[in-house]
N, C-alpha and C positions, 0 to 999 in steps of 0.2 A: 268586871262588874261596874264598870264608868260609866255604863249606857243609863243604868236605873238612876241613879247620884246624877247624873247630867240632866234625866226628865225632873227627879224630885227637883231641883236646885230653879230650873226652868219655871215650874207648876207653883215654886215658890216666890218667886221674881213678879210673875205674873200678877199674882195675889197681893203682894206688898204692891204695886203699880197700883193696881183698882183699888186698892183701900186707903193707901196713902194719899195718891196722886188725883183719885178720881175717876181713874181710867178706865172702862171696862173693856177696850177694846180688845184685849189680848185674853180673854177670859173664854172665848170661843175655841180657843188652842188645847183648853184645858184639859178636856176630857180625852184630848189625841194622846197628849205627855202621859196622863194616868195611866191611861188603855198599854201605853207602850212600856211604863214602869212594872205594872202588875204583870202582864206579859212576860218581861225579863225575869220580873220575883219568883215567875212558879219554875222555872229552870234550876234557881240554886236553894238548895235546901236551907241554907246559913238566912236567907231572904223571905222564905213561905211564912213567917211571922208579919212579915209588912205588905205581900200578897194578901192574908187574910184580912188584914186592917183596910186593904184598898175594896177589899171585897164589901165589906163591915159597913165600910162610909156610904158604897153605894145601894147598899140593899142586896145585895146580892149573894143567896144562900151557896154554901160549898157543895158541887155536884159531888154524890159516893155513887159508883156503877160498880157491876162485877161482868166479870168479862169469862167464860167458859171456854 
């Protein structure tokens, strides 16, 4: 589970850069780290709590299907 901790830690570095420093340039990256953290989150069940929150931030409703 170092890959999620590695994008959170990333998506957070970024953010502290543009706010602190001014910077936006790294802010473009962003949505790749999210995409790849939520990604990992719905794999482990201990993580589907911060999957949802990722989901949450972006608008984005939880698909439910049933499958026959």
């Amino acid at each position: 589970m170092d890959g999620p901790a590695a994008a959170y830690q990333s998506a957070r570095l970024f953010a502290r850069i543009h706010y602190r420093d001014g910077k936006p340039c790294y802010l473009s990256d962003l949505p790749c780290f999210i995409g790849y953290a939520r990604k990992v989150a719905e794999r482990y069940a201990p993580l589907w709590p911060f999957a949802r929150l990722l989901d949450s931030l972006k608008g984005r409703a939880v698909e439910v299907g049933y499958t026959f």
